[in-house]
N, C-alpha and C positions, 0 to 999 in steps of 0.2 A: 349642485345648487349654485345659482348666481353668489358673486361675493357683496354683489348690493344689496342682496338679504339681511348679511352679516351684523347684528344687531351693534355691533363696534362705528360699523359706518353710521345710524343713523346718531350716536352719538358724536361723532367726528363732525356729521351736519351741523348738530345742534350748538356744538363748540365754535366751531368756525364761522358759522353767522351771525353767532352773537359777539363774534370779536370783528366784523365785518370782513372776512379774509374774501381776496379774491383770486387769488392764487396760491398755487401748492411746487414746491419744488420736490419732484420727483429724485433722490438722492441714492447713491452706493460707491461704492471706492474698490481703484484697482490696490495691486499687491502695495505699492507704494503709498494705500492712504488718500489718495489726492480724490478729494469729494467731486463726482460728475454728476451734473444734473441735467432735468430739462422743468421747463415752467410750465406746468399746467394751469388754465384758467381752473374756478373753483366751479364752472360751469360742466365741466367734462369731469366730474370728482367719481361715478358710477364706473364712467369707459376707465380711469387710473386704476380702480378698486378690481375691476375683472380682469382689465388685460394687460395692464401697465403701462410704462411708457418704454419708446421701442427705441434702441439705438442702434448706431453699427459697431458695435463690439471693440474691430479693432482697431477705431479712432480714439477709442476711451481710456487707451494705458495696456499694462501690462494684467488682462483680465484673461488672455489665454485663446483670443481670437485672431484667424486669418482674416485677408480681405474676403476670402473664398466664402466666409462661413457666414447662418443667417443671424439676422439680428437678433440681438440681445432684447429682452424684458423688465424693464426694473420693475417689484413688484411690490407695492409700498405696507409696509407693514403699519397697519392703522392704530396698535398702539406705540407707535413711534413718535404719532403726533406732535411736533414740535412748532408755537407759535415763535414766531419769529421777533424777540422785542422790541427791535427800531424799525420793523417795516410793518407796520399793525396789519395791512392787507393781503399779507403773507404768511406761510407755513412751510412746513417741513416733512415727510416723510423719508426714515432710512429704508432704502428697499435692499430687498433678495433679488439677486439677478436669475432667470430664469432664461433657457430655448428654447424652442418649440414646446413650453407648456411644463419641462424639465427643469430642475434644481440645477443651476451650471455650477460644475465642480471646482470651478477653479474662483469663484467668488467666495472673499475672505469673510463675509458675513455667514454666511450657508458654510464653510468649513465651521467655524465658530457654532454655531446653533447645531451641527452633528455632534460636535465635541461634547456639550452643555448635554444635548441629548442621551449622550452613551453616561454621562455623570451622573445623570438623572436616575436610569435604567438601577446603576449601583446603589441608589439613595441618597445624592449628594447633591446641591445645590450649592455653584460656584459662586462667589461674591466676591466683588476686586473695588477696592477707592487708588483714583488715580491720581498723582500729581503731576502735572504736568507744567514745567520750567518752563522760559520762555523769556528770549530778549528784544526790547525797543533798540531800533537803531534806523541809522538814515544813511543813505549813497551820498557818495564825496563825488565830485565831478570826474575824478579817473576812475572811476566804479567801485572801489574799495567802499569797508561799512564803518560807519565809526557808532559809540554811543549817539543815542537821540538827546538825552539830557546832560548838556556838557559839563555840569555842573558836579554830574556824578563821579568822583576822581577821588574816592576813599581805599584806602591801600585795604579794609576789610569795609564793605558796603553792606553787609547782610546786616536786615534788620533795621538798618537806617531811618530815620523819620522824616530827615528833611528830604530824600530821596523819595517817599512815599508822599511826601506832602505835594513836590516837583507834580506827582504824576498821578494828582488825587482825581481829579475829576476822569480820567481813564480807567484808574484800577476801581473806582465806584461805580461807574457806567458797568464795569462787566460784572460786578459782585452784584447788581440790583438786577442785572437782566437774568444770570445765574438764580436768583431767588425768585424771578419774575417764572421764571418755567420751573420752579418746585423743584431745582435740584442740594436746594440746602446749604450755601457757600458760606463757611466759617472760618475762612480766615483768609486776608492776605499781605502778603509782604512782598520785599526788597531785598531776594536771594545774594545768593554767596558774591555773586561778580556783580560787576558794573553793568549797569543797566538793567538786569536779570530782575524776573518777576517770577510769583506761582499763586495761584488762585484756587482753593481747595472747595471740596464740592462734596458732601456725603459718598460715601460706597453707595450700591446695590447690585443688583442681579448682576452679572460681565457683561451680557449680551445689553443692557440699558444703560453700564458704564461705556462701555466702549463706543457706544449710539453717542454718547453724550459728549464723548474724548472729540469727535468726528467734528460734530458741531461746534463745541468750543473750540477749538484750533481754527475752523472758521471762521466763528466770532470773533476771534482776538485780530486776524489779520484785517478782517473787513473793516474794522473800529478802528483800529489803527491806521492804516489806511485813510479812513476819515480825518486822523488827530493829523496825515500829513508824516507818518513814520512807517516803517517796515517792521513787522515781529514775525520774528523766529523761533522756531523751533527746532533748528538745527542741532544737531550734538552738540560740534567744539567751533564757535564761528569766531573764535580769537583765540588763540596760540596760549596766551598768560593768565587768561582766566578761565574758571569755571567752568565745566559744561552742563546743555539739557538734560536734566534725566527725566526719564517720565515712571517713578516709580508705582510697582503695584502693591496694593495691600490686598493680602488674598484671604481667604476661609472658605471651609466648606459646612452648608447649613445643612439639619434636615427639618424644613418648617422654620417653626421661631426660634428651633435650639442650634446654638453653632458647635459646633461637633470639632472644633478644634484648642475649646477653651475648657481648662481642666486647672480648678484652681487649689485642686493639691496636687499640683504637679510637684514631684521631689527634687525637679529640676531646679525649678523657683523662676519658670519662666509663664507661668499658666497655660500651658501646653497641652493637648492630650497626647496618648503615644500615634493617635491618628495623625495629628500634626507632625511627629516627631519622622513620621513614616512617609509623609509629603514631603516635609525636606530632602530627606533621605533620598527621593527621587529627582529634584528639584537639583542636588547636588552629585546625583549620579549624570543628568545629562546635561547641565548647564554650559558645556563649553561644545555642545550641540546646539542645545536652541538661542544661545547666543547670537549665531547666525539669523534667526530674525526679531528676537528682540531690542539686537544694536544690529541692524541690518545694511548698514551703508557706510564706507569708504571711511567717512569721517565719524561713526561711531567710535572707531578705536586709537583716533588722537584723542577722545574722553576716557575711555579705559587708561587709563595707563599709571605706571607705574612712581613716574614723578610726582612734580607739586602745581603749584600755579601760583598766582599772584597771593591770596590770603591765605596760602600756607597749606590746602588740604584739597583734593580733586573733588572729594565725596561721591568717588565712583569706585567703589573698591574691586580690585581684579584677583584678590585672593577669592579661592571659594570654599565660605565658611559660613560661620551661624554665629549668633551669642545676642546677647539679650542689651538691648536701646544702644546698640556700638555701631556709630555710623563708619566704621572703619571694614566692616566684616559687609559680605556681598548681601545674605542674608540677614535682614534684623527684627528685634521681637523688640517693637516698641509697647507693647503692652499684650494683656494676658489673651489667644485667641487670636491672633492673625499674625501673619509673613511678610515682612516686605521684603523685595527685591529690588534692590540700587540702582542696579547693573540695566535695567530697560530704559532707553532716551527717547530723546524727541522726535526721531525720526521712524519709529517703529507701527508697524500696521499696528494697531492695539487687538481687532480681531486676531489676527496672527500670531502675535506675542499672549493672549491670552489664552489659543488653542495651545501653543507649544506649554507653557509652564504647567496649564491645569493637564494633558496629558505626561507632563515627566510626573508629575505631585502625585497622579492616580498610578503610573508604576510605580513608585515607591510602596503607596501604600498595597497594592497588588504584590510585592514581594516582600513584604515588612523591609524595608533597606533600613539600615541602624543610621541615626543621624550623626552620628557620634559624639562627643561631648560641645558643650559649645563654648565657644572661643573667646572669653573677652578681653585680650587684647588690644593695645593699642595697634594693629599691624602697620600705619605706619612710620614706626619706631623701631621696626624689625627690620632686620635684611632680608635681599632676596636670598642670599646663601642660606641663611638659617630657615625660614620660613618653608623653603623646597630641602632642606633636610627631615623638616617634622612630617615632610609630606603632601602639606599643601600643594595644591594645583593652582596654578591661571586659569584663566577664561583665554581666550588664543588671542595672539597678537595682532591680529586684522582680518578682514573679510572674509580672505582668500582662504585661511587657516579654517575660519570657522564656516565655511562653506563644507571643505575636506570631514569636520568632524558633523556636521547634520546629513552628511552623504551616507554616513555610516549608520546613523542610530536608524535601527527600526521602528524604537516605539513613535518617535515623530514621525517617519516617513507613514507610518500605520497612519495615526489623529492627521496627519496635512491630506490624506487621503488622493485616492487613486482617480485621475482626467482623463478620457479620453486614452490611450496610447501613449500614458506615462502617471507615473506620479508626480502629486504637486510637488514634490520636495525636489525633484527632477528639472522639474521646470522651474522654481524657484532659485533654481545653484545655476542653471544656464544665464539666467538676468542678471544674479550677482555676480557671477563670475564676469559678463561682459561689462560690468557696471565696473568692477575690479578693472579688468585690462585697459579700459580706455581710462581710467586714472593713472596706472599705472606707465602706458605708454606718453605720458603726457609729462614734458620737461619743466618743471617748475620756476620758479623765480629763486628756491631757494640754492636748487642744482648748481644755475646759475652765479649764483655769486659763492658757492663751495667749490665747485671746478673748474668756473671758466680759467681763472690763471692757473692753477696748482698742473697741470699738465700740459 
């Protein structure tokens, strides 16, 4: 059956003409996120809907293509439909990359809708709200970044008002246009650092959080962009303060009931032991899927074990649990869902949300015991102490947590098998080369620690 049968299409008509759209950006993102599109007039919206729009694969990033191979498909999923709020004659679809007519394995959205799928099969329907951090800043004429509003120079800046006032007509622009496409945005502020923002948005399904992650990381840069500023998303883009996280809040439904709220929990966290058995797995491979949830070079100058300018990283590298303690990797800000600290701004969210909902489903596939939960201040603690009681890290860089997602099966299983390798395979050859050429690469700081000393 044609897909221009698809009764979704004729509603996508009838949406788009009465918003006068006349074009559709055909959208999908390689491992690193980075949104490719091509413009379709709304003329051609039948030919999008059947056959996609075609590209050469391996001009569009790290999606798993030679020059040799045929082109790629993006394949626009029609309830993705996203109007676009400053360009009224514009839209949006997130597509599935497809070849010859084939699911390509190595697209982060298609790994992600297998995963959803096999949760599905169990009875479970994954749900994540994301926040996602994010800094204004501008180029100094030696290319260096500084803040964009110079005014912002508060030894603790979170929560700031005059800072939020600075940057009201910005942080209003995205909160109206966030509500303008029915995603629900209740609330935003003036994070931990200088300059730092986060813009929150309702949960729902993963597969329509993450569509939505994709797009707003979009929207902030293009708007910005307009104000005459650069926003980032980068983990640590200054040394002394704060970094991005992009944290997730997870649960698993079935229908209207969430299967992870349990309000005689004896815990006194409103848990159920279903939850209790997601952590458990969540904490059995986190210094595995680390590896792509802090996926880049500069994810773990935010890991770490120090402080920063206002006194507290709010990325904790112990891995642990306990209830509204932003000091634990793990935290149970309320009864029924997880959040996870430890994911930043540079992370595929497809990716990062296939790795976590498959460690959450081993757990609960071997009942793994969560163990008690933590609520200390950790830190306040040493690492002497802290690695006597047992606790583990998440690993100290890239390189490290490449070595331990080489290992784990149950990810290299959910990142699913390409061609003549596994994604997970393919995934540790780009970080690792992403590694080396940082790593061979002499710094500024080298520089002024060795140049005299020898």
């Amino acid at each position: 059956m044609a897909v221009a049968t698809d009764p979704r299409l004729e509603e996508v008509r009838k949406i788009t003409k009465g918003r006068g759209v006349e074009f559709f950006f055909a959208q999908f993102v390689d491992m690193y996120s980075r949104p490719s599109a091509k413009l379709v007039p709304a003329a051609n919206l039948d030919d999008l809907a059947n056959d996609g729009a075609g590209f050469a694969g391996f001009a569009a990033g790290e999606i798993g293509q030679l020059p040799s191979d045929p082109d790629i498909a993006a394949m626009p999923d029609l309830d993705s439909l996203t109007l676009v709020p400053w360009q009224e004659n514009l839209a949006r679809f997130a597509c599935d990359v497809t070849v010859e007519g084939e699911p390509w394995p190595y697209c982060p959205r298609t790994i992600l809708k297998r995963q959803l799928a096999r949760a599905k099969e169990l009875g479970y329907d994954f749900k994540i709200g994301l926040e996602l951090e994010y800094f204004l800043v501008r180029r100094r004429a030696d290319g260096s970044i500084e803040i964009a509003d110079q005014q912002d120079t508060l030894e603790k800046p979170c929560y700031d008002m005059a800072g939020l006032t600075r940057r009201y007509d910005f942080l209003t622009t995205v909160s109206k246009y966030c509500n303008e496409m029915g995603w629900g945005n209740y609330a935003n502020d003036h994070e931990d650092a200088n300059g730092q923002f986060e813009q929150n948005f309702m949960y729902d399904d993963a597969l329509v959080s993450c569509d939505r992650a994709i797009f707003f990381r979009y929207m902030v840069h293009t708007l910005a962009e307009q104000h005459g500023m650069i926003a980032t998303f980068m983990p640590k883009p200054f040394t002394n303060l704060t970094g991005n996280g992009c944290h997730f809040h997870m649960s698993l439904w079935d229908g209207e009931t969430n299967l992870f709220l349990d309000e005689n929990d004896p815990r006194g966290l409103g848990l159920s032991e279903l939850a209790y058995n997601f952590i458990g797995g969540l904490k059995a491979h986190a210094r595995a899927y680390s590896a792509v949830t802090a996926p880049t070079v500069n994810s773990y100058k935010r890991l770490k074990l120090g402080t920063t300018t206002s006194g507290a990283t709010w990325s904790p590298v112990w891995i642990s649990y306990g209830y509204n303690n932003r000091t634990q990797m793990l935290r149970i800000p309320g009864p029924g869902r997880i959040e996870d600290r430890t994911i930043d701004g540079s992370t595929n969210p497809y990716l990062a949300a296939t790795a976590v909902l498959a460690a959450g489903l081993d757990g609960i596939d071997k009942k793994l015991d969560a163990g008690e939960p933590n609520n200390e201040n950790l830190y306040s603690i040493s690492y002497d102490e802290l690695s006597a009681r047992g606790l583990q890290t998440l690993p100290p860089n890239l390189l490290t947590a490449t070595m331990e997602l080489e290992q784990d099966d149950v990810l290299r299983g959910a990142l699913g098998h390409c061609r003549t390798e596994d994604y997970v395979d393919y995934f540790i050859k780009v970080k690792r080369d992403e590694w080396n050429r940082y790593h061979e690469h002499v710094t500024p700081w080298e520089i002024n620690e060795y140049l005299t000393r020898f």
